[in-house]
N, C-alpha and C positions, 0 to 999 in steps of 0.2 A: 504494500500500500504506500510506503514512505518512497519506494522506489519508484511509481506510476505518477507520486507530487512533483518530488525532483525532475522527472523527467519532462513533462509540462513546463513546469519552471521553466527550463534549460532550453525549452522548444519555443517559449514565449519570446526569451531574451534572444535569439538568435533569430525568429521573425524581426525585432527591432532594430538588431544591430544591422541584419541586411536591408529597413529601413533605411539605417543612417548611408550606407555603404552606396545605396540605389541613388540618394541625393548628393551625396561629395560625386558620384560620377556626371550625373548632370551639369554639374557645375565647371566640373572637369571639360567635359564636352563643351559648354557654353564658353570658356574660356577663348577656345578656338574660332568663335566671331569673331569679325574685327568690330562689328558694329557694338557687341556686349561687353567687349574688352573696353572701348569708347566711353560707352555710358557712364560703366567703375569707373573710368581716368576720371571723368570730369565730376564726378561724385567726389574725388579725394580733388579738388580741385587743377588738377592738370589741364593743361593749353597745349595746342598746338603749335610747334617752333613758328613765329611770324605771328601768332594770333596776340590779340592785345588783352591781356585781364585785367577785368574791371572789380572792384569790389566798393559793392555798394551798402550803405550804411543808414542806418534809422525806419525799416521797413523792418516792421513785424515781422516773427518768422510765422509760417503757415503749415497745417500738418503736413506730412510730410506723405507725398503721391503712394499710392499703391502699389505693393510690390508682384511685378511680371513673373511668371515660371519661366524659368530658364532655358523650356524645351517648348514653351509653347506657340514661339514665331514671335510674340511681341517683342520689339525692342528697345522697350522700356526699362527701368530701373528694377534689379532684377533679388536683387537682396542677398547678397554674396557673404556676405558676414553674417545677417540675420538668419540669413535659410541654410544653415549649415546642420541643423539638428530639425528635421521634420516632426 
């Protein structure tokens, strides 16, 4: 009976862990846009060599957009650091 807990246990945690494993590969994958790779830059504030940055001051900040699946074509802001644990 102890043996049949454990082993649910052990079946449960290894459904989650290839949760996490099925998401770090998405991400992986998504990496390889150039357009998804863009979007992070300019989230961590990166510019284009030649482009001019602007930083603008006294403007309320706003919630912050909705975050895109990585695999699902939009190439939108994609939650790279948030979506790392499903």
């Amino acid at each position: 009976m102890q043996q049949k807990s454990q082993l649910r246990e052990q079946q449960i945690e290894l459904i989650e862990a290839r949760k996490v494993r099925d998401g770090l590969a998405r991400q992986i994958k998504a990496l390889g846009r150039e357009d998804v790779l863009e979007d992070r830059a300019r989230e961590l504030g990166m510019v284009r060599p030649g482009e001019t940055p602007y930083a603008v001051r006294g403007i309320a900040k706003s919630a912050p957009p909705p975050k895109a699946n990585a695999d699902d074509g939009d190439t939108g802001i994609w939650g790279f650091v948030t979506g790392l644990v499903d």
